[in-house]
C-alpha positions in Angstrom: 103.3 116.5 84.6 106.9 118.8 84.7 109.3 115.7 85.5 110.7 118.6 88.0 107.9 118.6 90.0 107.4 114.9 90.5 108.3 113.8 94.4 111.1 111.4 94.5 110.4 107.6 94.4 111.0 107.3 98.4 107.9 110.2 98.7 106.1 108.4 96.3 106.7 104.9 97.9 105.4 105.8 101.2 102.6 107.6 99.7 101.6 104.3 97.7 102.1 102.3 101.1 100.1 104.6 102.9 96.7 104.5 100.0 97.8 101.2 99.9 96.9 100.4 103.6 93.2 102.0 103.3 92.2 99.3 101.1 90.8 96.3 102.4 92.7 93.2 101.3 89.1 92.3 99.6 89.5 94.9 97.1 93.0 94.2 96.9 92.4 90.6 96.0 89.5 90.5 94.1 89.4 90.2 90.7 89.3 92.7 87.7 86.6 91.8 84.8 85.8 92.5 81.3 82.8 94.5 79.9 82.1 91.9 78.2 81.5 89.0 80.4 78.7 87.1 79.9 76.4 85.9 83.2 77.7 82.6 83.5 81.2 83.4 83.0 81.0 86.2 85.7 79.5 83.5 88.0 82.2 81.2 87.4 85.0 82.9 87.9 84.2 84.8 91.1 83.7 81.7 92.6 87.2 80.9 91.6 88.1 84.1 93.1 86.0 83.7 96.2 87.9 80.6 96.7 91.1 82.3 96.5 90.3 84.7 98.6 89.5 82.5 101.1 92.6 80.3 100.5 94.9 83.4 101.3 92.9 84.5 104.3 93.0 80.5 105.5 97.0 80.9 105.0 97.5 83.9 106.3 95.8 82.9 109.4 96.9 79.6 109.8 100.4 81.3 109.5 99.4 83.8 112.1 100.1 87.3 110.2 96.4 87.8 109.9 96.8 89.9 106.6 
């Protein structure tokens, strides 16, 4: 892309923030994984990641921003 025709940060900032807010905080939060995970491994760590999930939905809650 021509550097000239790239919006200015403060354009692209709000643009971010506004893709940003269509995303569920799920998809936000979850966790990225390899090609090559094996079964197990997969099981494993997205009940790590379920747990986190749930931790920051239990904090955000319990702190009342809901988010």
């Amino acid at each position: 892309m021509d550097p000239e025709q790239r919006p200015e940060a403060a354009v692209a900032l709000r643009e971010w923030k506004t893709i940003r807010e269509t995303i569920s905080t799920a998809k936000k939060e979850w966790r990225p994984r390899q090609r090559n995970e094996d079964l197990l491994g997969k099981v494993a760590l997205d009940v790590v990641s379920l747990y986190q999930l749930f931790m920051h939905f239990a904090k955000s809650y319990a702190s009342g921003t809901g988010n």
